[in-house]
Biopython code that builds the backbone (N, CA, C, O; Angstrom):
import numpy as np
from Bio.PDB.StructureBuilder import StructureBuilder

atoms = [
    (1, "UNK", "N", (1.598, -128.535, 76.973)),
    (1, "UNK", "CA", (1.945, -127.375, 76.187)),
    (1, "UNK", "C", (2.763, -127.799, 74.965)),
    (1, "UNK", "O", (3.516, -128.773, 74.985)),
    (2, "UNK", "N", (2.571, -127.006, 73.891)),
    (2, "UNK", "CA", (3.252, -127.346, 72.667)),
    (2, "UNK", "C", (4.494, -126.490, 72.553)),
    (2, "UNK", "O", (4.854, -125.458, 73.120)),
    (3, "UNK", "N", (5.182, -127.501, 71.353)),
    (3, "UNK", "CA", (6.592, -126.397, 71.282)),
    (3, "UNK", "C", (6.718, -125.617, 70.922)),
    (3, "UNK", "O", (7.889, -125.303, 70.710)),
    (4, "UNK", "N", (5.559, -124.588, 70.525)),
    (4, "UNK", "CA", (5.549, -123.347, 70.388)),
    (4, "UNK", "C", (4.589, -122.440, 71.449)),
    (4, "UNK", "O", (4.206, -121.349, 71.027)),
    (5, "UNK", "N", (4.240, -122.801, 72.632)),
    (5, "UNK", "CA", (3.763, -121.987, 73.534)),
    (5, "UNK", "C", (2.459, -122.362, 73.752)),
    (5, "UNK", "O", (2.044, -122.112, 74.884)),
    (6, "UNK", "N", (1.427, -123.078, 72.726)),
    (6, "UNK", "CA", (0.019, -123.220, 72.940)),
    (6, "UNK", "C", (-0.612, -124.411, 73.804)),
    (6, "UNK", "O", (-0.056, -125.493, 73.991)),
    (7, "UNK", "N", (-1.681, -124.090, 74.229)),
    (7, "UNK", "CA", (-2.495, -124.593, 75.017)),
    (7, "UNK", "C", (-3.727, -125.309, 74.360)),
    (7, "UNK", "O", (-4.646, -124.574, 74.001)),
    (8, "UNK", "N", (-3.842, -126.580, 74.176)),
    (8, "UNK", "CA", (-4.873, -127.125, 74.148)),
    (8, "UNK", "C", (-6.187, -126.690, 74.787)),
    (8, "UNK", "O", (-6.158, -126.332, 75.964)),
    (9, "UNK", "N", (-7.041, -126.690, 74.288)),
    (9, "UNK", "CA", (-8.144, -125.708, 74.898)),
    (9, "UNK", "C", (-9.594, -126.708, 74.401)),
    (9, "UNK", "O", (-9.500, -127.199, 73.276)),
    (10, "UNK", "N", (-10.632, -126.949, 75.035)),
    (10, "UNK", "CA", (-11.752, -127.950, 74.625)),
    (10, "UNK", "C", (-13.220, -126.571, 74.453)),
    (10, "UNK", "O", (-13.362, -125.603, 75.201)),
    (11, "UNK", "N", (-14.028, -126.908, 73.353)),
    (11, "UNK", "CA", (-15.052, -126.183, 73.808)),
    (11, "UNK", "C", (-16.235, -126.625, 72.764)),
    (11, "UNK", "O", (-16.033, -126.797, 71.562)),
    (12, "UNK", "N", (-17.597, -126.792, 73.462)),
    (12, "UNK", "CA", (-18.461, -127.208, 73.125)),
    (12, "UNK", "C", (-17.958, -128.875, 72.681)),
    (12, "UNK", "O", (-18.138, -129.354, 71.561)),
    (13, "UNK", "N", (-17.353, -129.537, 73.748)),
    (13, "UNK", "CA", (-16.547, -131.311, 73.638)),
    (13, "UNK", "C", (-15.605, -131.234, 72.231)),
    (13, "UNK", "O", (-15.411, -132.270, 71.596)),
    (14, "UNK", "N", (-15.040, -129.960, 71.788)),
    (14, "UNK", "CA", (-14.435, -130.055, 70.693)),
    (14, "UNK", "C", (-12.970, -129.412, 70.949)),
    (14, "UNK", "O", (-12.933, -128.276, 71.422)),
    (15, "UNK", "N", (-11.389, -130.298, 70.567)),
    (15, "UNK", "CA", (-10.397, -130.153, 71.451)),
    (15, "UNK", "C", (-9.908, -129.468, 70.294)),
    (15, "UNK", "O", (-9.942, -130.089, 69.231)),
    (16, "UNK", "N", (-9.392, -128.128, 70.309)),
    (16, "UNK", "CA", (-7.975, -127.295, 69.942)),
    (16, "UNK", "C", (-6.666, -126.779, 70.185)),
    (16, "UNK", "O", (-6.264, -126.159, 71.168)),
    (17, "UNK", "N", (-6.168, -127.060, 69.338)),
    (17, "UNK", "CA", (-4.391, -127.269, 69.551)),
    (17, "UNK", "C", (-4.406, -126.011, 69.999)),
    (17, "UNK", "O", (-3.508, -125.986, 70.840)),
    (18, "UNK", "N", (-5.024, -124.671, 69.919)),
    (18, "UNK", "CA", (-4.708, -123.789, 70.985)),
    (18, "UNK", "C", (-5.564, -122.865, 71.140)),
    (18, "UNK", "O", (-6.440, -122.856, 70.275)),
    (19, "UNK", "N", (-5.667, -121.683, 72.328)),
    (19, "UNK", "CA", (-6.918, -120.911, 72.922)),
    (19, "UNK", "C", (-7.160, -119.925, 71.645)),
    (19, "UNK", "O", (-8.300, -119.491, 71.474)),
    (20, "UNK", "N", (-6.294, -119.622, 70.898)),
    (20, "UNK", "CA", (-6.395, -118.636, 70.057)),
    (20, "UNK", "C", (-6.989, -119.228, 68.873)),
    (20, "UNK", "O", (-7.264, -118.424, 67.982)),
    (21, "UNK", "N", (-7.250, -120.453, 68.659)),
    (21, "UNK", "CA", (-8.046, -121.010, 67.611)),
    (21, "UNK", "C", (-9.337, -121.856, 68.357)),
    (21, "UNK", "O", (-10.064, -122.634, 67.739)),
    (22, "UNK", "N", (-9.413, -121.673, 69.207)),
    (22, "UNK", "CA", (-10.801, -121.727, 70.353)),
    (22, "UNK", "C", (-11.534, -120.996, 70.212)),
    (22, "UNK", "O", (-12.691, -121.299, 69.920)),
    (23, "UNK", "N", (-10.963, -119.272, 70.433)),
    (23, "UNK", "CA", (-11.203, -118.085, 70.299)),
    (23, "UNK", "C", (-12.413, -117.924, 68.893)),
    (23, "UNK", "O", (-13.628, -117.730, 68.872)),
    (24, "UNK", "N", (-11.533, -118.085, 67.982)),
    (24, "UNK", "CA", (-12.102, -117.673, 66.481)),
    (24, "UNK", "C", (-12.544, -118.568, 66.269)),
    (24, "UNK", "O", (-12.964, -118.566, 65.112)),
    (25, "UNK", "N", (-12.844, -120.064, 67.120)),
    (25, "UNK", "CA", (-14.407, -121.042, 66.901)),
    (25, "UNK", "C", (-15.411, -120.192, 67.727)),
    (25, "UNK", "O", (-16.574, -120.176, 67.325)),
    (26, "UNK", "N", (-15.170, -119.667, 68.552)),
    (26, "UNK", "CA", (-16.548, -118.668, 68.920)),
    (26, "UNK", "C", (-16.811, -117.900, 68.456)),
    (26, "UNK", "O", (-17.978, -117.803, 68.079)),
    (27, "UNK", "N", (-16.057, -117.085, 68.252)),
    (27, "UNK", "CA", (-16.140, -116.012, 66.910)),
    (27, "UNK", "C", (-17.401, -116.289, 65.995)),
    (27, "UNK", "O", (-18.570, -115.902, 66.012)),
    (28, "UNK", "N", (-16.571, -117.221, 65.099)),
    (28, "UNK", "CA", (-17.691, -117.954, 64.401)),
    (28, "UNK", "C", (-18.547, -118.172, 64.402)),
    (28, "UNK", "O", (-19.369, -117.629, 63.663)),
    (29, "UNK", "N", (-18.863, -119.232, 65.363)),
    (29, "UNK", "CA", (-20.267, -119.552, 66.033)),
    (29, "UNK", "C", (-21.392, -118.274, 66.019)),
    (29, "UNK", "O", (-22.537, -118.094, 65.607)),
    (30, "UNK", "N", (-20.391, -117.538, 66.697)),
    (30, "UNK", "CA", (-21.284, -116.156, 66.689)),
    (30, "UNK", "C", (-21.755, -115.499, 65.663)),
    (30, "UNK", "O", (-22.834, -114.961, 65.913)),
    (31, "UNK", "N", (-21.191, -115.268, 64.150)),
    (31, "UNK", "CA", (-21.178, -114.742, 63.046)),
    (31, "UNK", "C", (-22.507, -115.218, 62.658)),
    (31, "UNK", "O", (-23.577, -114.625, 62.517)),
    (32, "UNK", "N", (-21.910, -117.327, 62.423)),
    (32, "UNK", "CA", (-22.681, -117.994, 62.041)),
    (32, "UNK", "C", (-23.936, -118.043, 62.912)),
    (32, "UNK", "O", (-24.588, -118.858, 62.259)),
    (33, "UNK", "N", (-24.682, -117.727, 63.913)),
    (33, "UNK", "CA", (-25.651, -117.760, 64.421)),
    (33, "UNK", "C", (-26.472, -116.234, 63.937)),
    (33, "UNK", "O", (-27.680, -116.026, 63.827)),
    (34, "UNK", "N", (-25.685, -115.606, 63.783)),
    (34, "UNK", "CA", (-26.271, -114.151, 63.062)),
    (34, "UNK", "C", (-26.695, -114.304, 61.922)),
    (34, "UNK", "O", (-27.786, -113.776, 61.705)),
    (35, "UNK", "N", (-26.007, -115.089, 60.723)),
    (35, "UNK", "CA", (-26.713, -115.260, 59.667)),
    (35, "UNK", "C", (-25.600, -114.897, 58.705)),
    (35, "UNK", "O", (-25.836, -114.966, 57.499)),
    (36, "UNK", "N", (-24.423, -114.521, 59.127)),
    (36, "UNK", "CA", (-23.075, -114.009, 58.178)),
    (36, "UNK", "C", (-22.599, -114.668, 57.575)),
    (36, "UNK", "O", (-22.529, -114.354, 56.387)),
    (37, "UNK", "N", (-22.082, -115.769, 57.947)),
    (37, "UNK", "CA", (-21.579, -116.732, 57.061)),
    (37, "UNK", "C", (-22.479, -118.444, 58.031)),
    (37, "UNK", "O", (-22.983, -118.707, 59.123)),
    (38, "UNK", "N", (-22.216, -119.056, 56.873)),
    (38, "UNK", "CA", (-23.100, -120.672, 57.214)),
    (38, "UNK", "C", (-21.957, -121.551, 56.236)),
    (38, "UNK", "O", (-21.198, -121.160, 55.349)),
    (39, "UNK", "N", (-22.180, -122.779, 56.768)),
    (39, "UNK", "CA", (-21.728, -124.072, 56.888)),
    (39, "UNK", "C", (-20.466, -124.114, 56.988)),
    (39, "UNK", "O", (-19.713, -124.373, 56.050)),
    (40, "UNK", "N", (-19.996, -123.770, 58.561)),
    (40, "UNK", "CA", (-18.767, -123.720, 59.141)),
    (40, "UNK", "C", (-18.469, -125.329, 59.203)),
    (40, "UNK", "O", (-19.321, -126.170, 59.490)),
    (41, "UNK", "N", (-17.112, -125.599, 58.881)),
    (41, "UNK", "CA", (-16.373, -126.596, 58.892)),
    (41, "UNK", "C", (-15.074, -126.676, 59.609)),
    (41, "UNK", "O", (-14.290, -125.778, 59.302)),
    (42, "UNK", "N", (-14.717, -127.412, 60.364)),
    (42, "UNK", "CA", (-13.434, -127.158, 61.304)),
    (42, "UNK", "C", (-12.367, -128.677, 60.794)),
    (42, "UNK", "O", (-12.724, -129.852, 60.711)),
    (43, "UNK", "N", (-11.054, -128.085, 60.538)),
    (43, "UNK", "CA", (-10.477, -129.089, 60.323)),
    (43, "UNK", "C", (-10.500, -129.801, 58.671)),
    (43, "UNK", "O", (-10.045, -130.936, 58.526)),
    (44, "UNK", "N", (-10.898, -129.259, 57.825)),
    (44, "UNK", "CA", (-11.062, -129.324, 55.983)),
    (44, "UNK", "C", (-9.477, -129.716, 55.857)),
    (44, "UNK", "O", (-8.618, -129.032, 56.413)),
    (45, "UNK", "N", (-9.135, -130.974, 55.014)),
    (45, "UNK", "CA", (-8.041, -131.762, 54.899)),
    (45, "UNK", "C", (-8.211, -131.472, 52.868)),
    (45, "UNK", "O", (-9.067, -131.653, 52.002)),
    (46, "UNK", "N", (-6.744, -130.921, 52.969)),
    (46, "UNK", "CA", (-7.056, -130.657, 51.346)),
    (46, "UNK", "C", (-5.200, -131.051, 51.192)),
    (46, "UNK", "O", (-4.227, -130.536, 51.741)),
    (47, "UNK", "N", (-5.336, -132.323, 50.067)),
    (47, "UNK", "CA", (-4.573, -133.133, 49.580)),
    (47, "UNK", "C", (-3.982, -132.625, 48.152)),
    (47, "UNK", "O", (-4.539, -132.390, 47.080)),
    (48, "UNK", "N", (-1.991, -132.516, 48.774)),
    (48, "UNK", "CA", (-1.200, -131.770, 47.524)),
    (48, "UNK", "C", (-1.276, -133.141, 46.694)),
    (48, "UNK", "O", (-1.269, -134.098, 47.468)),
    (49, "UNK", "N", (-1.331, -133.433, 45.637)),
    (49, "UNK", "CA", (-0.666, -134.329, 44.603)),
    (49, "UNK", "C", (-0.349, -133.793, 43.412)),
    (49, "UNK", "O", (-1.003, -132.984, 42.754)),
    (50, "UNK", "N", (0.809, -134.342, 43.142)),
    (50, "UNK", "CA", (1.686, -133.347, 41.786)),
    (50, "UNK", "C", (2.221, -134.591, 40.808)),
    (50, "UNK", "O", (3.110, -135.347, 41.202)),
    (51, "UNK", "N", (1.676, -134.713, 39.662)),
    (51, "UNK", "CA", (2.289, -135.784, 38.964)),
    (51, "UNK", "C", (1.187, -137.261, 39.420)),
    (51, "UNK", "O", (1.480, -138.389, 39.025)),
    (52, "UNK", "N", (0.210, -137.050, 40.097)),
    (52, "UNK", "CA", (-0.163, -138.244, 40.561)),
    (52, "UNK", "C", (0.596, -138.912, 41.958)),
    (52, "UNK", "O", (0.194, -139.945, 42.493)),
    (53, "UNK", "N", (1.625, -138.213, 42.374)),
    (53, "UNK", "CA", (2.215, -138.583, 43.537)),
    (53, "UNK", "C", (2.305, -137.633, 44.879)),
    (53, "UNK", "O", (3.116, -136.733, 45.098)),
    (54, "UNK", "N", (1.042, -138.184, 45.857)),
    (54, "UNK", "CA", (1.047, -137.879, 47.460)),
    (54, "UNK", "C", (2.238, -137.301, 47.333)),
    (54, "UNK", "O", (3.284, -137.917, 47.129)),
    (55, "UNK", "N", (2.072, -135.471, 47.507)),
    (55, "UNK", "CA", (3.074, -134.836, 48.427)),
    (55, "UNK", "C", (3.011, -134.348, 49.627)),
    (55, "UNK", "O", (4.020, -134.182, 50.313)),
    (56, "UNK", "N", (1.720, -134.039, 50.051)),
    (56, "UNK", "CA", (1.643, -133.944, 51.348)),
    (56, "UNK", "C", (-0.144, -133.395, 51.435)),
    (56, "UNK", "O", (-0.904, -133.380, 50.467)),
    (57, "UNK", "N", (-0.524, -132.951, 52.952)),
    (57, "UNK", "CA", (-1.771, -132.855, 53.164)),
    (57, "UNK", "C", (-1.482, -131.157, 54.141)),
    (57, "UNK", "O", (-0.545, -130.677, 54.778)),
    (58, "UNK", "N", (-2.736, -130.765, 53.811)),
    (58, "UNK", "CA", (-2.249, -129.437, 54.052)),
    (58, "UNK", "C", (-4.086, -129.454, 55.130)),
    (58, "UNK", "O", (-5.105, -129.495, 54.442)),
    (59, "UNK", "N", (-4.234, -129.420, 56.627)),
    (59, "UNK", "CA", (-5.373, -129.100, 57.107)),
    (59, "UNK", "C", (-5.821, -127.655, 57.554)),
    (59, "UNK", "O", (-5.050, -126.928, 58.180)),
    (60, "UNK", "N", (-7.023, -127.291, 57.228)),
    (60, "UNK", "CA", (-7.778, -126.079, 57.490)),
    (60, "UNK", "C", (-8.087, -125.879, 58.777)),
    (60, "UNK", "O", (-8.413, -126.859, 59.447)),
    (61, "UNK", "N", (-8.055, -124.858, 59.245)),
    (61, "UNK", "CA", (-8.540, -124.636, 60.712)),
    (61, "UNK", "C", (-10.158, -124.378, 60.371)),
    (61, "UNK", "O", (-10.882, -125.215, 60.912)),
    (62, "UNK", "N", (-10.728, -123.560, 59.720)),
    (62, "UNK", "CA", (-12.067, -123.331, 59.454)),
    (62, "UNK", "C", (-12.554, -122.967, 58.028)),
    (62, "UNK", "O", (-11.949, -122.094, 57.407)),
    (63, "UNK", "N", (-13.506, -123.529, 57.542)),
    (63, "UNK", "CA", (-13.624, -123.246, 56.132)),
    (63, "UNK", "C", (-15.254, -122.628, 56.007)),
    (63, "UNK", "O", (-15.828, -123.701, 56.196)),
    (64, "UNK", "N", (-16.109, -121.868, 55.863)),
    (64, "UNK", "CA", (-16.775, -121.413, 55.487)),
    (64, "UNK", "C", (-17.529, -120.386, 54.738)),
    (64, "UNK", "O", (-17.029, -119.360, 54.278)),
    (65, "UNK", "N", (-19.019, -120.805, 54.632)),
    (65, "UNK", "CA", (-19.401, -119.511, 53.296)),
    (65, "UNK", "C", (-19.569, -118.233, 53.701)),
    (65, "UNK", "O", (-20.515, -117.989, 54.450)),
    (66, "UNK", "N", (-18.791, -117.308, 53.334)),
    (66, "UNK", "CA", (-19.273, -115.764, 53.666)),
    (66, "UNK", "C", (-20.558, -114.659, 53.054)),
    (66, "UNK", "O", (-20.460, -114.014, 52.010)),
    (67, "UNK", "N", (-21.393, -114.649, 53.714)),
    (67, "UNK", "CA", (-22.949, -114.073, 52.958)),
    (67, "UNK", "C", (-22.216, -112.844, 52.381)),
    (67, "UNK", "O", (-22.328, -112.870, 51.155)),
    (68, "UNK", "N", (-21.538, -111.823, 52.787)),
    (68, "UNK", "CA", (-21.495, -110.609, 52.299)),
    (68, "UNK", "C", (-20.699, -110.956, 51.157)),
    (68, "UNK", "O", (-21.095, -110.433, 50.115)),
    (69, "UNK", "N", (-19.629, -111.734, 51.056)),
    (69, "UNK", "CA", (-18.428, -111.929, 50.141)),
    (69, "UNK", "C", (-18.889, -112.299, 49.179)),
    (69, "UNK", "O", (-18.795, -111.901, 48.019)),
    (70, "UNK", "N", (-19.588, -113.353, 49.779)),
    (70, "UNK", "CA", (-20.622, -114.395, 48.385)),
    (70, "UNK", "C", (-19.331, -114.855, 48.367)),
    (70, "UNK", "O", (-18.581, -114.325, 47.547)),
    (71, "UNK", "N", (-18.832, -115.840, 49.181)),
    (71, "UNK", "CA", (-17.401, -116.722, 48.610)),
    (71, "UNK", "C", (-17.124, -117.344, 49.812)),
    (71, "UNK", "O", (-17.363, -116.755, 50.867)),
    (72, "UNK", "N", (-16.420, -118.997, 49.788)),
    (72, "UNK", "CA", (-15.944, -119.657, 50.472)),
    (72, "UNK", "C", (-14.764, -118.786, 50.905)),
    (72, "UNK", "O", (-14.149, -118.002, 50.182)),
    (73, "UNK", "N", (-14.414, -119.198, 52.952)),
    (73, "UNK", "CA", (-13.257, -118.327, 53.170)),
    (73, "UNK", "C", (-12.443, -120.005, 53.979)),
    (73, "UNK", "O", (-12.900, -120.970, 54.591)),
    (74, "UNK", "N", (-11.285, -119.638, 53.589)),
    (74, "UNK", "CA", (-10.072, -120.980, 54.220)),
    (74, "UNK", "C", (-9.427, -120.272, 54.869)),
    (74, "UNK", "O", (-8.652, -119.465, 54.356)),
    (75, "UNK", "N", (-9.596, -120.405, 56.228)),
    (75, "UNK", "CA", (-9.163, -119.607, 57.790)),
    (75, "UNK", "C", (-8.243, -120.465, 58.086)),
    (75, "UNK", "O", (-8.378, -121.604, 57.639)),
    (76, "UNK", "N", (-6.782, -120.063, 59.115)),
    (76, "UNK", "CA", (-5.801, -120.649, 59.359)),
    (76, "UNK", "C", (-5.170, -119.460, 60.608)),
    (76, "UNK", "O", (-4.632, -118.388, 60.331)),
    (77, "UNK", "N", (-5.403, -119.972, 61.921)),
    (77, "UNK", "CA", (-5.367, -119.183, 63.083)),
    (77, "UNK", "C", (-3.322, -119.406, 63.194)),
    (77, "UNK", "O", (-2.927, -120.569, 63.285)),
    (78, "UNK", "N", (-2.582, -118.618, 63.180)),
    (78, "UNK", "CA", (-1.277, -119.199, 62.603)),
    (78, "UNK", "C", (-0.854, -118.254, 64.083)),
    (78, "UNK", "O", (-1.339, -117.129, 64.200)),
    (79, "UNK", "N", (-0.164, -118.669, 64.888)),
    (79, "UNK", "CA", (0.689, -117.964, 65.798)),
    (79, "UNK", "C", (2.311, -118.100, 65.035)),
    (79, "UNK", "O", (2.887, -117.087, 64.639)),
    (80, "UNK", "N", (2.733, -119.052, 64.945)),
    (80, "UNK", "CA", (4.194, -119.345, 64.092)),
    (80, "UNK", "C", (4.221, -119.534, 63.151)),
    (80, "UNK", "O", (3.786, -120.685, 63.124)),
    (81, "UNK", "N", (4.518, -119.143, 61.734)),
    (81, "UNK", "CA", (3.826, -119.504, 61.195)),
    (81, "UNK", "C", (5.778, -120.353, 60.044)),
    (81, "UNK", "O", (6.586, -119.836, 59.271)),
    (82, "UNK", "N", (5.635, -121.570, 60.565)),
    (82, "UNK", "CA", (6.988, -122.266, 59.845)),
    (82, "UNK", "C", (7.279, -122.405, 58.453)),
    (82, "UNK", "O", (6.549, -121.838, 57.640)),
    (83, "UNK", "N", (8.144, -123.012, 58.119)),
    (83, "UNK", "CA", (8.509, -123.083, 56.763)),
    (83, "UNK", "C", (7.663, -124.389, 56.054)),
    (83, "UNK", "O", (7.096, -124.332, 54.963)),
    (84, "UNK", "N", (7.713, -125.364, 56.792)),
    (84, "UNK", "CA", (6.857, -126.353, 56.228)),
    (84, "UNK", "C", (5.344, -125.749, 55.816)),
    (84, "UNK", "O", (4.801, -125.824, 54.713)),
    (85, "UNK", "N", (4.879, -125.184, 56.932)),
    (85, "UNK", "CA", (3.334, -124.312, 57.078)),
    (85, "UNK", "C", (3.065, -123.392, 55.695)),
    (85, "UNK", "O", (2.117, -123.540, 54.925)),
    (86, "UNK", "N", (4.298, -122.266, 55.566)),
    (86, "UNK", "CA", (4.123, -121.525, 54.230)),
    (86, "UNK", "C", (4.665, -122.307, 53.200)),
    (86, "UNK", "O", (4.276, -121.719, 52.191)),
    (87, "UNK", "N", (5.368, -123.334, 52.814)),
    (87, "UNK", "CA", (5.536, -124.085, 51.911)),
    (87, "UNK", "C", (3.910, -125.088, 51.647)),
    (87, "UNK", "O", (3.533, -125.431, 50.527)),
    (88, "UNK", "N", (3.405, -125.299, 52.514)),
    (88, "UNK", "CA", (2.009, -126.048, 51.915)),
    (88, "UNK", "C", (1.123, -125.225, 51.760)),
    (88, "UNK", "O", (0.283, -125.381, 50.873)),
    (89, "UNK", "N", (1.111, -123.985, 52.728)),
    (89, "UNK", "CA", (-0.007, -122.973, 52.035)),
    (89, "UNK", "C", (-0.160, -122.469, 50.696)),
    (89, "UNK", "O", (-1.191, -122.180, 50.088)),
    (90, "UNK", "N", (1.226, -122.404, 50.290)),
    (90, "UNK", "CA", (1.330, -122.349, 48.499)),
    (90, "UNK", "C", (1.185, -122.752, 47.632)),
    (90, "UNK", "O", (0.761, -122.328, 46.557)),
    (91, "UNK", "N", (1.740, -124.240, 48.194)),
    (91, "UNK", "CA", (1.142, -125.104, 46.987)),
    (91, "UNK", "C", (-0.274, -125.282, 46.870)),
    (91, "UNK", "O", (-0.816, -125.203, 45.767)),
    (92, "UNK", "N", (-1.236, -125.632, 48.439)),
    (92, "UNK", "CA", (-2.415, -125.221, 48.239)),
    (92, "UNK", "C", (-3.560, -124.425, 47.569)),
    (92, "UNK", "O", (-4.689, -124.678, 47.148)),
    (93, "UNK", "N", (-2.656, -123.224, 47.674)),
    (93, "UNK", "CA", (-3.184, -122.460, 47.091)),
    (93, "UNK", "C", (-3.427, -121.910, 45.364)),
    (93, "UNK", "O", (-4.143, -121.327, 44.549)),
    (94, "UNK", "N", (-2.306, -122.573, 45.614)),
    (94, "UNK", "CA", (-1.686, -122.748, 43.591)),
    (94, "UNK", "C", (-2.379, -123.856, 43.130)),
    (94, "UNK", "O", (-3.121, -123.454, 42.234)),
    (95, "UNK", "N", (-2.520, -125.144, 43.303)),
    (95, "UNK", "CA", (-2.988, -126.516, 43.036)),
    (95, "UNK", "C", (-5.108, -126.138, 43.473)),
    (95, "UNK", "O", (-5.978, -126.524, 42.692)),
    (96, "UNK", "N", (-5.356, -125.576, 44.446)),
    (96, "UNK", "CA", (-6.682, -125.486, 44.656)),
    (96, "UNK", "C", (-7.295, -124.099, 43.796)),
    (96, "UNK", "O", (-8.409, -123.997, 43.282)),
    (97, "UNK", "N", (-6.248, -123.133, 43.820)),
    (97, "UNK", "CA", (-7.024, -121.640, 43.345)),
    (97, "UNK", "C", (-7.694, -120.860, 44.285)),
    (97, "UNK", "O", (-8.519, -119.960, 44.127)),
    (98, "UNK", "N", (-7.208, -121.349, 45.290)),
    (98, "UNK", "CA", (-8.082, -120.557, 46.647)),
    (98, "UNK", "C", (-6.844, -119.885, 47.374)),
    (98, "UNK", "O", (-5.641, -120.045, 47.169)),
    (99, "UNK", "N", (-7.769, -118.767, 48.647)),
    (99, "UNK", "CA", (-6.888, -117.799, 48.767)),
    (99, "UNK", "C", (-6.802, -118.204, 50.744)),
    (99, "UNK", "O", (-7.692, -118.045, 51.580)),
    (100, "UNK", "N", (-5.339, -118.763, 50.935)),
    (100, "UNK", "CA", (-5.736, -118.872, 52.688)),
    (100, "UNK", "C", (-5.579, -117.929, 53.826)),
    (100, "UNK", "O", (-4.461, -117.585, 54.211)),
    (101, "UNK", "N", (-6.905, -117.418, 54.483)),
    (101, "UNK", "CA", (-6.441, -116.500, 55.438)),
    (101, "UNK", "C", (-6.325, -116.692, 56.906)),
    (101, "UNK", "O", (-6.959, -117.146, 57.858)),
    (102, "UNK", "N", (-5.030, -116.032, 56.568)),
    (102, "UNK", "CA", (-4.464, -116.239, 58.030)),
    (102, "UNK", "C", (-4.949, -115.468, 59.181)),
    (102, "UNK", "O", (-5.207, -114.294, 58.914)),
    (103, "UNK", "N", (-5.219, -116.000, 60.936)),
    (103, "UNK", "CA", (-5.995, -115.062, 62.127)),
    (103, "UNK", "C", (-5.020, -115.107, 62.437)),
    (103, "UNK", "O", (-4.322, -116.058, 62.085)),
    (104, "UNK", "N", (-4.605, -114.273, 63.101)),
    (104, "UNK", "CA", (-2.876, -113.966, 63.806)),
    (104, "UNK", "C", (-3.912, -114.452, 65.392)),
    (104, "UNK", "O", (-5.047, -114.154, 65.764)),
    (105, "UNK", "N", (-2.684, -115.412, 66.039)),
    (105, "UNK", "CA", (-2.722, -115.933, 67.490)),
    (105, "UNK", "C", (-3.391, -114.789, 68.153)),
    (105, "UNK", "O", (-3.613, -114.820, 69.363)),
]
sb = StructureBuilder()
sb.init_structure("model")
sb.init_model(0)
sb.init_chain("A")
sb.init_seg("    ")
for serial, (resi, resn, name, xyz) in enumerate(atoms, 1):
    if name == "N":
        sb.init_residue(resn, " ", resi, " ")
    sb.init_atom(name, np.array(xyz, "f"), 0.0, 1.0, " ", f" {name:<3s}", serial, name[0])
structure = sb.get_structure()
């Protein structure tokens, strides 16, 4: 168990830091087998640099295309959501131009 309450959880041989981001990989799956959104990605690693100097790495829980939106969506299943966590979601978001949404646990 982690120090915030979660459970490692495995599904389809694929391991998540917790059931509630297990959850919304089935979810998915499901969407994406309907035809809603396609080319689900788990785990998208998107790199702060400011000045040319590594400030940190900010990882995606799920990144994919939404048919109705017509737009890439950057999913982030957040039960706690810390200060380090909303300090990189910002800069992310400022440095990339993209918008991150959060699945509440």
């Amino acid at each position: 168990m982690s120090k915030y309450g979660s459970r490692r959880t495995v599904v389809d041989g694929i391991r998540f830091d917790s059931q509630a981001e297990a959850r919304r990989y089935g979810e998915l799956r499901l969407l994406e087998a309907a035809g809603s959104i396609f080319d689900l990605k788990l785990q998208v690693e998107y790199q702060v640099h400011i000045k040319g100097q590594h400030i940190c790495s900010y990882l995606a829980d799920f990144v994919y295309f939404d048919r109705e939106k017509g737009e890439w969506v950057i999913e982030d299943v957040k039960g706690v959501r810390t200060q380090v966590y909303r300090l990189k979601k910002r800069l992310v978001e400022a440095i990339y131009g993209i918008t991150i949404t959060e699945v509440p646990a």
